[in-house]
C-alpha positions in Angstrom: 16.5 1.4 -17.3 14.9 3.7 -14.6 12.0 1.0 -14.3 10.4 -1.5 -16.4 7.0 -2.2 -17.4 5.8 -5.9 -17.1 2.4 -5.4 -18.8 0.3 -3.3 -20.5 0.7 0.2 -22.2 1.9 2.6 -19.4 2.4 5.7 -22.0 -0.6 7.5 -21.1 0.4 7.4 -17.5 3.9 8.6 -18.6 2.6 11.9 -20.2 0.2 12.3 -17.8 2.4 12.4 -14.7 4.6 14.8 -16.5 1.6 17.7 -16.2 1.3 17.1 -12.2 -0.1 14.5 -9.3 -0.9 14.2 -6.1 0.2 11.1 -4.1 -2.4 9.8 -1.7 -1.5 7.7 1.1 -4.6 5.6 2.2 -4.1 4.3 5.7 -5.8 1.6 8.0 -5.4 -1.1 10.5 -6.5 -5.1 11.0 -6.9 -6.8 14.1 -5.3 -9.5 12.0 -2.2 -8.2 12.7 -2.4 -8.7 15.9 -2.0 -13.0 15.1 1.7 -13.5 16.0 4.1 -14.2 12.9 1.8 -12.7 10.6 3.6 -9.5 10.0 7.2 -7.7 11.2 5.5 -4.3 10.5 6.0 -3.6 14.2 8.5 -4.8 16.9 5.8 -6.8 18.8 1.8 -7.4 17.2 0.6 -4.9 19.3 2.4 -1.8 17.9 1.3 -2.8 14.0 -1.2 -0.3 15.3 0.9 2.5 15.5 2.6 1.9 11.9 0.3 3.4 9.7 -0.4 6.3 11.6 3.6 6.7 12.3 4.1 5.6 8.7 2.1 8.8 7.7 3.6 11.4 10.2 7.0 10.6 8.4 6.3 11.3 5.2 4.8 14.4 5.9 7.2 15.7 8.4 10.3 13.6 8.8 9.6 12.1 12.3 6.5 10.6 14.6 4.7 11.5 16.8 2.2 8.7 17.7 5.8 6.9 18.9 8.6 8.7 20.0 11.6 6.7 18.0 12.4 6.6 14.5 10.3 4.5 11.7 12.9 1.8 12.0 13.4 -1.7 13.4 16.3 -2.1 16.1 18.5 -3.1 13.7 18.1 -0.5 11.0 16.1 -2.2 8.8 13.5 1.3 7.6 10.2 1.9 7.1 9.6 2.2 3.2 7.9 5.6 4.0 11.9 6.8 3.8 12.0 6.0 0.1 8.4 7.3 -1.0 9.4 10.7 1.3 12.4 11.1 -0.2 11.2 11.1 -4.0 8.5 13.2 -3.4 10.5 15.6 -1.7 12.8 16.0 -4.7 9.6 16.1 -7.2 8.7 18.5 -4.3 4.9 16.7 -4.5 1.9 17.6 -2.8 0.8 14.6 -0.2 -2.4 14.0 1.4 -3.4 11.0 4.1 -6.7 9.4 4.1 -7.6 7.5 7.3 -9.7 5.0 6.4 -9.8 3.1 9.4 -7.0 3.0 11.8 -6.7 2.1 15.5 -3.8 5.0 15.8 -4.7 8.1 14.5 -2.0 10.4 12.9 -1.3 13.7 14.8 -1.4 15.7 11.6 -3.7 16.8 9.0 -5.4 14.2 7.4 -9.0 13.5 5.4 -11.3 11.1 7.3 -13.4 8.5 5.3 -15.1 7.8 8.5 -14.1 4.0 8.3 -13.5 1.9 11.1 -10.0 -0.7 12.3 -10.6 -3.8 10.8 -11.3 -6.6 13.1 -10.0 -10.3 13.6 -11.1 -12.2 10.6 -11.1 -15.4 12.0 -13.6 -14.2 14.7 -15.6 -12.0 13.2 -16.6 -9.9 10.2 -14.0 -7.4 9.2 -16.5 -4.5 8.8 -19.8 -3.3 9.3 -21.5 -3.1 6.3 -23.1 0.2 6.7 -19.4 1.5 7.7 -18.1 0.2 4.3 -20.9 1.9 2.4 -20.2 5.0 4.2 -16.6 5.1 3.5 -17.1 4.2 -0.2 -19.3 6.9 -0.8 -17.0 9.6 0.7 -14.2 8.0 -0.9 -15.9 8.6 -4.2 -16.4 12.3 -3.2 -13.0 12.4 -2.7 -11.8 10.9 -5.5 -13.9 12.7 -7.6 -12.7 16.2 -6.6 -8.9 15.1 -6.4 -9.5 14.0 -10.0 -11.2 17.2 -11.0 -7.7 19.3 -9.4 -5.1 16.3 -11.0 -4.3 14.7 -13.8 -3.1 11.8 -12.1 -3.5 10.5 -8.5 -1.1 8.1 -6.9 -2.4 5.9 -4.3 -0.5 4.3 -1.5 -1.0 2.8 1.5 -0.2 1.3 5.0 -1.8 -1.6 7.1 0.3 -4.3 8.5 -0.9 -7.8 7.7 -2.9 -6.0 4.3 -1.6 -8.9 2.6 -3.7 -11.3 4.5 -6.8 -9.6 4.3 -6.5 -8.9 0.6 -6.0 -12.8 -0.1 -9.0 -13.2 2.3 -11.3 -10.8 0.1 -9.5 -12.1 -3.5 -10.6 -15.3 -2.3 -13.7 -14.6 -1.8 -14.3 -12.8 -5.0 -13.3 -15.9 -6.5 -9.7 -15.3 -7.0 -6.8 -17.5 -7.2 -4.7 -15.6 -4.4 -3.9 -18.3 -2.5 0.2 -18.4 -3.5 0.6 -15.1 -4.9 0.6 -12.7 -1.8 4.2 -10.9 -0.9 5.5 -10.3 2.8 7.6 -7.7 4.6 9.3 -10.7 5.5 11.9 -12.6 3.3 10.2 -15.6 4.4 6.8 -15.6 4.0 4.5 -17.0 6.2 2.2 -18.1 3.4 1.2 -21.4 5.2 0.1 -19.2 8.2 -1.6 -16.5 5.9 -3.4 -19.5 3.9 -4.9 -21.2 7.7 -6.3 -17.3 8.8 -7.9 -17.1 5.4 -9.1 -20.7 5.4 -10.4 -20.4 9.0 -12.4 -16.9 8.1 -13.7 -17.8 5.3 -15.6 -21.0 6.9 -16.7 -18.3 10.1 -17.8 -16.2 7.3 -19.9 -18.6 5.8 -18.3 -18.2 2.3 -18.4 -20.9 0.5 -18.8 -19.8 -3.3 -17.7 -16.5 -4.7 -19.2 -13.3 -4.0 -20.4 -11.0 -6.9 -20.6 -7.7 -4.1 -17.5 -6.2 -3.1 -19.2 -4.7 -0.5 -19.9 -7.7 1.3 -16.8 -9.3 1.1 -14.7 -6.5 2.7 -17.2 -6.5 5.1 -16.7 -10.3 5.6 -13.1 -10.7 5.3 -11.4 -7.7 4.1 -10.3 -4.7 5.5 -10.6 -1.0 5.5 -8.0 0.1 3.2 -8.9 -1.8 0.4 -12.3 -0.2 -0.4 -10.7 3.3 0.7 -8.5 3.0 -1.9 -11.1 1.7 -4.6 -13.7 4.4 -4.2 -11.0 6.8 -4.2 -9.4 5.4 -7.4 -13.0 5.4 -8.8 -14.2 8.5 -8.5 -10.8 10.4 -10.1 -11.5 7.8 -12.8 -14.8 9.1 -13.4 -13.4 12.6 -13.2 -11.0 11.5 -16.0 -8.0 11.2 -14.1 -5.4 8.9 -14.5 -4.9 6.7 -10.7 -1.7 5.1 -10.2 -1.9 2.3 -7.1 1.3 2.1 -5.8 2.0 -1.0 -3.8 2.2 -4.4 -4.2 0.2 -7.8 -4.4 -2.4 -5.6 -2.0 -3.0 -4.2 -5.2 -4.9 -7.1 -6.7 -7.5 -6.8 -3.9 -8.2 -3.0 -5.0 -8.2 -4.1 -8.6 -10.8 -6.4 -8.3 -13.3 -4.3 -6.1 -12.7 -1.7 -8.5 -14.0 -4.2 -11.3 -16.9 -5.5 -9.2 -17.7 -2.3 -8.4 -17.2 -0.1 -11.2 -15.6 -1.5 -14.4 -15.6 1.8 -16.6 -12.7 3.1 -14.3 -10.3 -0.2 -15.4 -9.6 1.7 -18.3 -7.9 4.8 -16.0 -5.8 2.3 -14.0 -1.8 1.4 -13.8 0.2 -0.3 -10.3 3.6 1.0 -9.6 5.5 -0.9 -7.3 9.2 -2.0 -6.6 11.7 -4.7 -8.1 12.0 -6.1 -4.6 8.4 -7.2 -5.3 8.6 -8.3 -8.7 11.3 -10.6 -7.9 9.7 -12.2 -5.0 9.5 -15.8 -5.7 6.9 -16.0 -3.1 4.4 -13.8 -4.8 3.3 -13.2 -8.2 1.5 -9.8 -9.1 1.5 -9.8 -12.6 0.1 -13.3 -12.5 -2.7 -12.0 -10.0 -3.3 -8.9 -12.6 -3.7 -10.8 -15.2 -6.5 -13.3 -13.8 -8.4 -10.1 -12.3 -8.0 -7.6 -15.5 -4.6 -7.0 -17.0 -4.0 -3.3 -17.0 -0.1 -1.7 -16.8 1.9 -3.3 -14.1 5.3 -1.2 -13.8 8.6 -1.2 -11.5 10.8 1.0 -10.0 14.8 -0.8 -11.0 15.7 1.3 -7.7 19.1 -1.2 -5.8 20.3 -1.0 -2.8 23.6 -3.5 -3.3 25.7 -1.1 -3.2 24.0 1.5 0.0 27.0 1.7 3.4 24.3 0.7 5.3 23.3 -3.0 6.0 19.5 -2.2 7.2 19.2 -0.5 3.6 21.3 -3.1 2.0 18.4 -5.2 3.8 15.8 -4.8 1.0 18.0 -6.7 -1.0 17.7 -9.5 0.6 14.2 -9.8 0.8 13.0 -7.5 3.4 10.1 -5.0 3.1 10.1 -4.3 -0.7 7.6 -2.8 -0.7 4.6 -0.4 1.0 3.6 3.5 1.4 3.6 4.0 -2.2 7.6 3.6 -2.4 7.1 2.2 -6.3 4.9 4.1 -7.2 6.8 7.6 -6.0 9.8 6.2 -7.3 8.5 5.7 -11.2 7.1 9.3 -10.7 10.8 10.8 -10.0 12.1 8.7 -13.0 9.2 9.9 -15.0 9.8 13.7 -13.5 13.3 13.5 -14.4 15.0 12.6 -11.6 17.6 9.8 -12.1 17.7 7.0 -9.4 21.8 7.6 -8.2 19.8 11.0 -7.3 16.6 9.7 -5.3 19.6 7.0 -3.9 21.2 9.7 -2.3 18.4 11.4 -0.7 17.4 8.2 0.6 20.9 7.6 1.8 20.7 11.5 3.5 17.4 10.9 5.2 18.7 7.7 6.7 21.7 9.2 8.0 19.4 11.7 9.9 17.7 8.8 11.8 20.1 7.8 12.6 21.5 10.4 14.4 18.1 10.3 16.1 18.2 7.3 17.1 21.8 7.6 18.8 20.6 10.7 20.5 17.6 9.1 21.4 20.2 6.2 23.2 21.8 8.5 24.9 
């Protein structure tokens, strides 16, 4: 099988797909990961503020320009921007970023939610609350005319240490988040994640669950999270079909969604990987089902047997997910496009950073 579907009916997404999408990449940033061991989405803290922004120059162009390497660790491990560029380039898809709040702006085109970075959590609110406001409002005028132009929208998105904001905001929604979040990492730091949310919760003042979404994002969240949800919204409301494509993050933009606007449930599926479906660590379709089960599907996309040991890396636990690479994956196997083929794209787009990287050596 191509991919598999863990719950709900995912046929109407199927057949809708088929007549054309967009894939949107939402991107954003959190002072949180800036708290050493949160995240490896960077080589030290302080450059998790260039990933999103470098994260979205990729997969519109093929290198950076906010950093001048290549999207990859030392050791070869890729950014998962290689697998979502590489499927949309063979369903040759249109792509559009959102900034919703990053510290790094990308140097190409992109739509501005006029958001703000999302501060420490543990020292102070996340967000202003206007600021949210603001950026859910233009993310529903966005959404809204996407959804007027496509029959389906696939979201994405990028923000290192997104996991640990979304448990903070589940959390205080009154979710059951606490062991279900996924890492980058093949050994979560859930203990870590569970003391940040812990300690900004009590700064926050939260001690019984909020009923606006609003104000928890602006408590504890981050920006991505209602950039994603007002955009999701308003293509529901134009009947479009929204796809989010990542992983446990997912939850968080599944429950503001509810909170915020329950009619568009109905117009919602999450794409995501195997790599994060079998993360022991995490459980997504167990966090789905306590928010509002809707179709949770994944891409069967394996790297056992790939030359390379930094892609042979997912496998054992690294990255496995992020920048929509699920949800671009179901959309080539939906499209047509067999996974040995999106494979060995993949496989030709690392070889070329590589070379970059050994020129870049010299």
């Amino acid at each position: 099988m191509e991919y598999t579907i863990h719950l709900g009916d995912f046929e109407p997404f199927i057949n809708a797909i088929k007549q054309g999408f967009i894939f949107t990449l939402t991107i954003g940033t959190t002072d949180v990961s800036l708290i050493p061991g949160i995240t490896i989405a960077g080589a030290k803290p302080e450059l998790t503020h260039f990933t999103p922004a470098a994260d979205a120059e990729y997969l519109l162009l093929g290198k950076c320009r906010v950093i001048n390497t290549v999207p990859m660790t030392p050791d070869g491990k890729p950014t998962p921007a290689l697998i979502t560029r590489a499927a949309l380039r063979l369903i040759n898809a249109g792509v559009l970023v959102v900034n919703a709040g990053s510290r790094v702006k990308p140097l190409i085109p992109h739509v501005d939610l006029q958001g703000e970075p999302g501060l420490d959590i543990i020292k102070s609110d996340a967000l202003r609350r206007n600021v949210v406001e603001r950026m859910v409002d233009n993310g529903l005028v966005l959404g809204e005319n996407l959804g007027r132009s496509f029959r389906v929208l696939i979201i994405g998105e990028s923000i290192p240490a997104g996991t640990t904001t979304a448990m903070a905001f589940l959390v205080a929604m009154g979710y059951d988040a606490w062991h279900k979040m996924s890492s980058a990492s093949p050994t979560n730091p859930r203990e870590l994640k569970i003391s940040v949310v812990k300690r900004a919760l009590e700064r926050a003042g939260v001690s019984k669950a909020l009923d606006d979404p609003i104000l928890a994002v602006s408590k504890v969240g981050d920006p991505v999270i209602p950039a994603m949800a007002s955009i999701a919204i308003g293509a529901a409301r134009a009947e479009s079909h929204v796809i989010l494509a990542g992983g446990t993050q997912m939850g968080a933009v599944l429950a503001f969604i509810k909170a915020f606007d329950k009619s568009a449930l109905s117009r919602l599926a999450i794409a995501t990987t195997r790599w994060l479906i079998n993360d022991k660590s995490a459980d997504l379709v167990g966090l789905v089902k306590e928010i509002h089960p809707i179709p949770v599907v994944s891409s069967n996309l394996n790297f056992d047997d790939m030359p390379y040991e930094g892609l042979r890396a997912f496998e054992e636990g690294f990255v496995k997910e992020g920048v929509g690479a699920g949800g671009s994956l179901v959309a080539a196997s939906i499209m047509g496009f067999d996974l040995g083929r999106v494979k060995m794209a993949i496989l030709r787009d690392y070889e070329e950073l590589l070379k970059t990287l050994r020129v870049q050596g010299m």
